[in-house]
C-alpha positions in Angstrom: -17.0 4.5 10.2 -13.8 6.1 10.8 -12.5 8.7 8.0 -8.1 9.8 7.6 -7.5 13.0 7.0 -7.5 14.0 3.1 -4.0 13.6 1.7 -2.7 15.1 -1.6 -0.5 14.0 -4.5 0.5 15.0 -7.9 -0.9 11.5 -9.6 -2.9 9.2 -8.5 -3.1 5.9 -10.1 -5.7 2.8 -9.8 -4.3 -0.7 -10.4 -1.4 -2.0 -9.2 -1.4 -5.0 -12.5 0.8 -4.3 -15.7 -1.0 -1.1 -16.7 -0.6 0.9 -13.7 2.8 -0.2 -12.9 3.9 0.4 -16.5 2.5 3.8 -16.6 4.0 4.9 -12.9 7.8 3.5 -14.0 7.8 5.7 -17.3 6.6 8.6 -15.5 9.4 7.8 -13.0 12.4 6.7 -15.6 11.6 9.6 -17.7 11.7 11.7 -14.4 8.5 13.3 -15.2 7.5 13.1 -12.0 9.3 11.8 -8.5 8.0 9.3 -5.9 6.7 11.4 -4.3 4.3 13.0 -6.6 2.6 9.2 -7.4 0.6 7.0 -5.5 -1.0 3.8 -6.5 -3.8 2.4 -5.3 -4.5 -1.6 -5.4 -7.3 -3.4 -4.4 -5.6 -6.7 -3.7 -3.2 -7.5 -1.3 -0.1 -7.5 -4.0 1.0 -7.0 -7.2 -0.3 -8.5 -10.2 -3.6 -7.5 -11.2 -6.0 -10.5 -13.1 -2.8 -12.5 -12.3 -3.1 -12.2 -8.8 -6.5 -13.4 -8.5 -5.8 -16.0 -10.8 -6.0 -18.8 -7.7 -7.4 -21.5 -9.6 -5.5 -24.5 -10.4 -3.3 -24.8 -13.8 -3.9 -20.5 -14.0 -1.3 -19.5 -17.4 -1.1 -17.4 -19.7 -1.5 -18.3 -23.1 0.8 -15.5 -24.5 4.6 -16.3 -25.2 6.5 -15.4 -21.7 9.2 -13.7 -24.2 6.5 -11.2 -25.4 4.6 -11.0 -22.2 7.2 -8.4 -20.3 8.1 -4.5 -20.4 11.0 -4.2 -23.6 12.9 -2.0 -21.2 12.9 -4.5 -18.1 13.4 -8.0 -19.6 13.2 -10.9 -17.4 15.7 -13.8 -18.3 14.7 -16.3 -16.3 11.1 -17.2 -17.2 10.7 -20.8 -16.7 8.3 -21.8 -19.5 7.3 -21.1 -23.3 4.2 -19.9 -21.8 4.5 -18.4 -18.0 2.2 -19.6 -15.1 0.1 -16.8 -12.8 2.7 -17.7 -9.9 5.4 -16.5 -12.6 3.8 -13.4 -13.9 3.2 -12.4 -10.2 6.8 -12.5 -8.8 7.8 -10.5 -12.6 5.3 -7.4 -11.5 6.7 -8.0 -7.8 10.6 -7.6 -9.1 9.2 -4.8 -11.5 8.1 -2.8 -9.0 10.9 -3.6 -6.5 13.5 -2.4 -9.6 11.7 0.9 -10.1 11.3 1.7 -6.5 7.4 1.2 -6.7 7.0 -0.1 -3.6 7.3 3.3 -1.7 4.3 4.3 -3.4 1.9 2.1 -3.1 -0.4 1.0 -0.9 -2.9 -2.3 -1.2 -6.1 -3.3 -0.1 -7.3 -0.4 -1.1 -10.9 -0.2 -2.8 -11.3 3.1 -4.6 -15.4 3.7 -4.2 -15.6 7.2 -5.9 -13.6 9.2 -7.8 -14.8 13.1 -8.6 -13.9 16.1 -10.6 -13.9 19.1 -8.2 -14.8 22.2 -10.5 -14.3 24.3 -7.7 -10.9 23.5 -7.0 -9.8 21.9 -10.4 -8.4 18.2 -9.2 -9.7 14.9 -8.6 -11.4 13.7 -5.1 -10.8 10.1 -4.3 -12.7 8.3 -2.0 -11.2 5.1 -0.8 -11.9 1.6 2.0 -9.1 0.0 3.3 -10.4 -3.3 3.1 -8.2 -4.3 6.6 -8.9 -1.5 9.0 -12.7 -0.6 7.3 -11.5 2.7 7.5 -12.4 5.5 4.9 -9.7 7.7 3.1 -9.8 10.9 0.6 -7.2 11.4 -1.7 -6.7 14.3 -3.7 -5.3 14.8 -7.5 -4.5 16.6 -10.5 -4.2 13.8 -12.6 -6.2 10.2 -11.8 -4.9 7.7 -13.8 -7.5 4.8 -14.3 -5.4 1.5 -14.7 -7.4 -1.4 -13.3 -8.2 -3.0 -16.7 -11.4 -5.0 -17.8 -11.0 -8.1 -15.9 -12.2 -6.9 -13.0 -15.8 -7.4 -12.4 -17.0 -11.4 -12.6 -19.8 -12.5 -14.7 -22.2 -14.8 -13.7 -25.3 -15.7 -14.6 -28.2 -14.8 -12.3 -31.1 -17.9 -12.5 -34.2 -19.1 -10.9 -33.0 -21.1 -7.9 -29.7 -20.1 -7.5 -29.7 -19.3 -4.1 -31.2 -22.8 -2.7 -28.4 -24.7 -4.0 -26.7 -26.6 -1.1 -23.7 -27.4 -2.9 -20.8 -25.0 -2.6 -20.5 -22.7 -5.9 -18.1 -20.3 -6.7 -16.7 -18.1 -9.8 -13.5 -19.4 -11.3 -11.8 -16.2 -10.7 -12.5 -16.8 -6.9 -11.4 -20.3 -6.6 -11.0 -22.0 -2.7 -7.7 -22.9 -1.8 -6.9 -26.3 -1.7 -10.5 -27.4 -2.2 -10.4 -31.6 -2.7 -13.3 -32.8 -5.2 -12.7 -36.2 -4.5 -15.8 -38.1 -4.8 -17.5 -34.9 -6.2 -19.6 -34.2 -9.3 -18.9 -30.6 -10.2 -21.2 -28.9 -12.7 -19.0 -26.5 -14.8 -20.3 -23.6 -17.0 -18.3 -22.3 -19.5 -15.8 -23.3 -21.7 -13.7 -20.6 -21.9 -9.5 -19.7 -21.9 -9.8 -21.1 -17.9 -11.6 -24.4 -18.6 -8.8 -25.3 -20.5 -6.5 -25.0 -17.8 -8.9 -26.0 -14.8 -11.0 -28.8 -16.1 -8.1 -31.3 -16.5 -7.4 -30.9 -12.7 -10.7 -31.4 -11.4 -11.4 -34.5 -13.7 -8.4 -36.3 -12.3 -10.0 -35.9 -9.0 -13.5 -35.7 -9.4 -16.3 -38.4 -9.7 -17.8 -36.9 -12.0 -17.8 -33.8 -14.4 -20.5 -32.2 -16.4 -19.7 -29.5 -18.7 -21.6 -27.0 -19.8 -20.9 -25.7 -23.6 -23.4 -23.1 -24.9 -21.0 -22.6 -28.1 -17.5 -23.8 -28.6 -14.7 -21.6 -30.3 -11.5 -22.4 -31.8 -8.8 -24.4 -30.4 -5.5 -24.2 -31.4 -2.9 -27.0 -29.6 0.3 -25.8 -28.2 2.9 -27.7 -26.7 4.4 -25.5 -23.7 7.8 -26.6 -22.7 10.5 -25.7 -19.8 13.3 -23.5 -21.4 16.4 -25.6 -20.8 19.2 -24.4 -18.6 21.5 -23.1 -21.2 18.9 -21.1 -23.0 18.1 -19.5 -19.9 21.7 -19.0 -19.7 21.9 -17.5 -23.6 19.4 -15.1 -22.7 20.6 -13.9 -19.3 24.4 -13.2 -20.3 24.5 -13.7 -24.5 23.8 -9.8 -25.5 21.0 -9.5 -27.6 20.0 -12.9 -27.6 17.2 -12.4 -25.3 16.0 -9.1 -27.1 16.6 -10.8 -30.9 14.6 -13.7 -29.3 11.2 -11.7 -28.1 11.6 -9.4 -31.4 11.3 -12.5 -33.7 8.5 -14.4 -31.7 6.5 -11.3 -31.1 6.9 -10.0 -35.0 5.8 -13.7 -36.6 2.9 -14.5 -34.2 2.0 -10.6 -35.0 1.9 -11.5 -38.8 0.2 -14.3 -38.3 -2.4 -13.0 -36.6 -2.9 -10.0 -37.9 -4.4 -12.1 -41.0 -6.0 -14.6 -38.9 -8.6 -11.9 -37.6 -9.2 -11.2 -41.1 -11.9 -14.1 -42.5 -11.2 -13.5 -46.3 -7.6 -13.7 -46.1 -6.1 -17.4 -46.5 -4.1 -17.8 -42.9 -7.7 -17.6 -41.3 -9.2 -19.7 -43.5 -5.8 -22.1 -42.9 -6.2 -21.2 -39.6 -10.1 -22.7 -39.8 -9.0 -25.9 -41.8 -6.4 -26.6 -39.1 -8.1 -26.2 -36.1 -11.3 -28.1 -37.2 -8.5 -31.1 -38.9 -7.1 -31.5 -35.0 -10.2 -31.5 -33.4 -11.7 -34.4 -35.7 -8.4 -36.0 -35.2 -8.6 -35.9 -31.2 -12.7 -36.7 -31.4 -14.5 -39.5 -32.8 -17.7 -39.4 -31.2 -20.0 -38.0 -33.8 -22.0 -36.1 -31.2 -19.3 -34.8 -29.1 -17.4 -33.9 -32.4 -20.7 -32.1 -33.0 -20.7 -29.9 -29.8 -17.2 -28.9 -29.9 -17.6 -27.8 -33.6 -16.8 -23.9 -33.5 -19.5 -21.4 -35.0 -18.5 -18.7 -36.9 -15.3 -17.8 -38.1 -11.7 -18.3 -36.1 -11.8 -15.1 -34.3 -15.4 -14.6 -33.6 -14.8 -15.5 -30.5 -11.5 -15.7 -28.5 -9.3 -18.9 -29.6 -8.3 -21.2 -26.7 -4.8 -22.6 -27.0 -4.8 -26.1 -25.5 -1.6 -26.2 -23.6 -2.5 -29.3 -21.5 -4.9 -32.3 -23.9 -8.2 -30.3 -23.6 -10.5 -32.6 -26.2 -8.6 -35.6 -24.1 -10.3 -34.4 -20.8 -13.2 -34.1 -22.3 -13.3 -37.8 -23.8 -12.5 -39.1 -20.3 -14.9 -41.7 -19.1 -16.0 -39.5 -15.8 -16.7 -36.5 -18.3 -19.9 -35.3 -20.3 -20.6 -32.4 -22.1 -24.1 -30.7 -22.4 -25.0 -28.5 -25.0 -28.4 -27.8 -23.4 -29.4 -23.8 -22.3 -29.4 -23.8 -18.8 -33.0 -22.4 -17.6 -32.3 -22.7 -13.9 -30.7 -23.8 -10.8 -32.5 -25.6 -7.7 -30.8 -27.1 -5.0 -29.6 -30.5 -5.5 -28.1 -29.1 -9.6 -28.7 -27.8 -12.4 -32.3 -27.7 -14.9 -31.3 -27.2 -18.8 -34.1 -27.3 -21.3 -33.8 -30.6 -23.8 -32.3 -29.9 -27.5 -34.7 -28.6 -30.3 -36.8 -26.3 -28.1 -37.1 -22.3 -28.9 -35.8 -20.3 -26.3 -32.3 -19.5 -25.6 -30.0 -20.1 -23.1 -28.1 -18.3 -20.1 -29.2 -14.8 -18.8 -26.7 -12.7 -17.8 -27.7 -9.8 -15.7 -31.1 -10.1 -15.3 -32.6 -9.9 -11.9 -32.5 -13.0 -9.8 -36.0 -15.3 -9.5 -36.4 -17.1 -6.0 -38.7 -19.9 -7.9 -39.7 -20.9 -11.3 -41.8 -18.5 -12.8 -39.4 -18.0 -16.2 -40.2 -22.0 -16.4 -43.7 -22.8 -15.3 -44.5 -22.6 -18.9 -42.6 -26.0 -19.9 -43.6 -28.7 -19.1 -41.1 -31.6 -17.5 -40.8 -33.5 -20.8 -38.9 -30.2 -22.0 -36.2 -30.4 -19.1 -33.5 -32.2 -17.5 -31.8 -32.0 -14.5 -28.0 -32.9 -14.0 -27.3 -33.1 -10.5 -24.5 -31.6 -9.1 -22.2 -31.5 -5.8 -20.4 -28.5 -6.9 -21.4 -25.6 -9.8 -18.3 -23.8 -11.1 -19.0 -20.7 -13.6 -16.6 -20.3 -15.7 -18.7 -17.6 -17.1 -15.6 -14.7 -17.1 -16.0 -10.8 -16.8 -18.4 -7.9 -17.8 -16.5 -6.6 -20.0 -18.4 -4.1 -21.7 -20.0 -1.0 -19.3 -16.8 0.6 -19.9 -16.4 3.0 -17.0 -18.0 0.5 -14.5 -15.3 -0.3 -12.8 -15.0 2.8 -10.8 -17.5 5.1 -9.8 -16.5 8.0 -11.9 -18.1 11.6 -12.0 -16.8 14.3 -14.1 -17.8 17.9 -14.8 -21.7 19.0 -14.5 -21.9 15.5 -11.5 -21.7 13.0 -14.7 -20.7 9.4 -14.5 -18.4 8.2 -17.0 -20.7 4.8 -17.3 -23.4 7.4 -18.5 -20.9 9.6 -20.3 -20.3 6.0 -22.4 -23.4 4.7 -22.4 -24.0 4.6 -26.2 -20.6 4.2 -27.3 -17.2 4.6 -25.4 -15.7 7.3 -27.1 -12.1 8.0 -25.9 -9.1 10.4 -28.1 -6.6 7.4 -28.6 -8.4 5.2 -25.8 -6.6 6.8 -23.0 -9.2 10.5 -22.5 -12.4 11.7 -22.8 -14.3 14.8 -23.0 -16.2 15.8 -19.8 -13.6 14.3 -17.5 -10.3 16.8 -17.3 -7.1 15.0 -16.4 -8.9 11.7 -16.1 -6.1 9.2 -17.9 -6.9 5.5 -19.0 -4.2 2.9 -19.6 -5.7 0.2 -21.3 -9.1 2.2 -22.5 -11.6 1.6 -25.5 -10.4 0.3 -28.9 -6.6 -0.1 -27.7 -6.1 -4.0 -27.9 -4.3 -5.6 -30.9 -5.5 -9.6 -30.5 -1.8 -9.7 -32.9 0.0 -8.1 -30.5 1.2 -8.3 -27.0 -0.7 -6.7 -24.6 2.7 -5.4 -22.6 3.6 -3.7 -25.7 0.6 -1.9 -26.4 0.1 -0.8 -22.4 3.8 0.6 -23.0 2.7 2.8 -26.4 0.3 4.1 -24.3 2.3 5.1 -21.4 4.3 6.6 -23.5 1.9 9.0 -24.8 0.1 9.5 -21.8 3.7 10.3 -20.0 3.4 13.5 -22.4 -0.1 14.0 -21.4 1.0 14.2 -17.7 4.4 16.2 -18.7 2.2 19.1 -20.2 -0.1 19.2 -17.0 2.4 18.8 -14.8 4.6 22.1 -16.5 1.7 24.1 -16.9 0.2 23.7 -13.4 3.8 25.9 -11.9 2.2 28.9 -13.3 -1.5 27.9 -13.1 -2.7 25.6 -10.6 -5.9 25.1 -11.8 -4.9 24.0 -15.1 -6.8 20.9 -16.7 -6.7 18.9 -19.8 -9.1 17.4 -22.2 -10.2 16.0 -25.6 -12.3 17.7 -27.8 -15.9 16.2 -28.2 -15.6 15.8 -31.7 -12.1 14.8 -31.9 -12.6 11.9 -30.1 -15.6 11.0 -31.7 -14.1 11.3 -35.3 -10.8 9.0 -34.0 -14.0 6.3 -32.9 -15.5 6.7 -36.0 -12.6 6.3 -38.5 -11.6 2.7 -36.6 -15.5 1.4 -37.1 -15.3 0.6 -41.2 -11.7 -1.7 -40.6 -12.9 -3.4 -36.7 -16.1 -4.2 -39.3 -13.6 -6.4 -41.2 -12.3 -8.5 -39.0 -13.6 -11.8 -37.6 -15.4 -9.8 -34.6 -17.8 -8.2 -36.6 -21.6 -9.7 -35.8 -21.4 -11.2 -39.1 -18.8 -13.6 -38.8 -20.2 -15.3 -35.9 -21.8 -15.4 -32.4 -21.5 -12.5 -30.7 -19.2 -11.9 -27.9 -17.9 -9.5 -25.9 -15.9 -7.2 -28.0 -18.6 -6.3 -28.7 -21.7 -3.7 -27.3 -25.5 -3.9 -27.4 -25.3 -1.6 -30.8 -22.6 -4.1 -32.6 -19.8 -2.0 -31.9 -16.4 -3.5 -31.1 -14.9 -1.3 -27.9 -11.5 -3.4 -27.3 -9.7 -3.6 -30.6 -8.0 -1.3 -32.5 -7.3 -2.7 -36.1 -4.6 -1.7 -37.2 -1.2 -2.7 -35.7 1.2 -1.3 -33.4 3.8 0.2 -34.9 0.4 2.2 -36.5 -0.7 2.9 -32.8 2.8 4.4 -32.1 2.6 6.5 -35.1 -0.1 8.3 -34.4 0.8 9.3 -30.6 4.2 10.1 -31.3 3.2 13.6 -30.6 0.7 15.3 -28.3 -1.1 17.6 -30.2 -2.7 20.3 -28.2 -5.1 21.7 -30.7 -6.9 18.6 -30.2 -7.8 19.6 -26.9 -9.6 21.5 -24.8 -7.1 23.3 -22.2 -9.0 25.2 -19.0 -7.3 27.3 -15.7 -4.8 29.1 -17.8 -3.9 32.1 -16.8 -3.2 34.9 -19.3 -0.2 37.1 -18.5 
């Protein structure tokens, strides 16, 4: 294959979604760095991130529109209560275009390797351009790993899978325009996407089969279009936009701050209400049965309905199967029948071209739905933190080794091993109670000083590189473990999900709020790291 000469820049950053544009415009409105110092890397053709690949049909967010944008770039003109996809793309789009983004970034860019040059103290990164197939090498000081968690589909791997003839796809990699008239469509999951997907295929299909290994809660919303004069209030009223997001983000952030917690009385209001609605909207006693959360409200990640999702699923040309799906041949799907021992859906494991995980039951223990089309709607790996990118640090270590047994990150955005290696959106830096936006924008704040200190230091000593302590960042995982064991993620509560890793241990949230979060990395404190390729004069 054909190989580009290597090309050089100060900072290098992965991810063209909200993390990596966030982090790249306060490096830029700070003027820590210039334009030409940056360059982002995106594997899609635009900006976005998860949003841009969100193709399927009804794709929203389920996070207020007011409280899902930058606080120093508000948008005034967001259409609805909650924003669609299409929406959240053209915000990053104008984001980008306002900060002058677009001359530093290139897309369709797949980043395949990523390594720590001892010898020359900077960052070697190895990229495809997925249009011309040709190879690139980039060099760093500081690589800024910003292409989140929702970037690596989960789906199950079964006996039989590949001698379906049907068409079957993830829902993150939906067909355009696909028309499932006359169709029965098999779909797997029931996650935040089957709540926005599944009423659109039941209109049109013949039939829909859905498969629900354990339901969570659901919490009804009404979503509305803001009328023109609020629109208008926010765009030219001062402060009303501002005074707006401040007041939504702040109550929904008390709310749920308590609503993660199972023995204070919002969750268990929470609980009451949820499971009140649902018996309200479902009067089949089995059905009512299957869509019964386990656990507590939190356990798992709450849906919020925006569009009659226990209606869809009462439709006349809708079932729901609470069977474990054993495998996959090539006219549908095989579940085992209720009451027998083993479980469910294997994700991960090797794939079986036959039946051999089955030849032990007999027919009288299975069923087989049959099926035109098999949706998964089976979401992301989301643990194997460091996965995402082939990462090798000092002494040739990957950083999926390096976090094998527990992702262990000073303030989730460094780690020890990897100098000048910068996360946005790392390990333990999610508040479920607050927006997302706002906790990417606490930690490009802090890692804006990160990059000021390398970026000073490296006039007078070139090879200079930056990293946590071992045990520094292993005492900041540690003192989050006994409060994350508190909340309704903790393997007590309920089903297991995937906060949480193989040991138990939640890796995405960090417990306390925010404003707690901002506390602590209001400063950089140096002695709490490891500094190398200084010069002594």
């Amino acid at each position: 294959m054909d190989s580009e000469p290597e090309v050089h820049k100060f900072c290098i950053i992965i991810g063209a979604g909200a993390g990596g544009l966030i982090q790249a415009a306060e490096l830029l409105r700070k003027k820590v760095l210039q334009l030409q110092d940056i360059q982002i890397l995106e594997r899609n053709s635009d900006y976005g991130g998860v949003w841009k690949a969100a193709t399927y049909p009804g794709a929203a967010c389920d996070v207020f529109s007011c409280t899902y944008q930058v606080s120093w770039h508000r948008n005034p003109d967001w259409n609805y209560l909650f924003p669609t996809a299409s929406e959240l793309v053209q915000y990053y789009k104008n984001f980008a275009k306002y900060f002058n983004i677009t001359d530093c970034t290139a897309f369709n860019q797949s980043v395949t390797q990523a390594t720590w040059s001892e010898e020359r103290s900077l960052w070697v990164v190895d990229v495809l351009d997925g249009r011309s197939g040709t190879h690139k090498r980039w060099t760093c000081r500081v690589l800024v790993q910003a292409a989140g968690t929702y970037n690596r589909i989960s789906t199950p791997q079964l006996p039989g899978m590949n001698r379906f003839k049907g068409d079957m796809w993830h829902a993150s990699e939906w067909p355009m325009h696909y028309d499932f008239t006359g169709k029965t469509v098999a779909y797997v999951g029931t996650g935040p996407t089957s709540v926005q997907v599944l009423p659109y295929i039941q209109a049109q299909a013949k039939s829909v089969k859905v498969f629900c290994r354990s339901m969570t809660y659901c919490h009804p919303f009404n979503n509305f279009k803001y009328p023109t004069w609020v629109k208008w209030s926010f765009r030219w009223a001062p402060g009303v936009l501002a005074l707006y997001a401040f007041l939504i983000a702040n109550l929904f952030a008390f709310w749920a701050y308590f609503a993660f917690r199972p023995e204070s009385w919002v969750a268990k209001n929470a609980e009451r209400y949820c499971r009140r609605h649902l018996k309200k909207q479902v009067s089949d006693p089995i059905l009512l049965q299957q869509l019964t959360p386990a656990g507590r409200f939190g356990s798992k990640r709450p849906l919020v309905s925006l569009s009659g999702f226990f209606e869809t699923l009462q439709k006349n040309n809708v079932e729901v199967i609470s069977n474990p799906i054993v495998a996959v041949d090539d006219a549908g799907i095989i579940t085992k029948r209720p009451h027998t021992s083993d479980i469910v859906l294997q994700i991960d494991e090797p794939e079986v071209d036959g039946y051999s995980s089955t030849a032990s039951q007999t027919k009288e223990q299975q069923s087989h739905i049959e099926a035109d089309i098999i949706i998964w709607g089976t979401g992301f790996k989301m643990q194997g933190w460091g996965g995402a990118v082939s990462t090798i640090g000092r002494n040739g270590q990957l950083l999926s080794e390096h976090w094998r047994d527990s992702p262990n990150a000073l303030y989730g955005t460094m780690t020890s091993a990897f100098p000048n290696l910068i996360f946005v959106n790392g390990p333990n830096t999610t508040t479920p109670w607050g927006s997302l936006i706002r906790g990417l924008e606490m930690q490009a704040a802090f890692n804006r000083k990160v990059i000021r200190l390398i970026h000073q230091k490296s006039i007078n000593n070139p090879c200079y590189a930056l990293e946590p302590r071992q045990e520094m960042e292993e005492a900041w995982t540690t003192s989050m473990q006994a409060e994350l064991n508190k909340l309704a993620t903790s393997p007590e509560y309920g089903p297991a999900f995937y906060y949480l890793n193989e040991k138990g241990q939640n890796t995405f949230f960090f417990p306390w709020t925010q404003q707690y979060y901002r506390w602590k990395t209001r400063t950089l404190d140096v002695a709490q790291y490891v500094e190398s390729g200084v010069t002594e004069f």
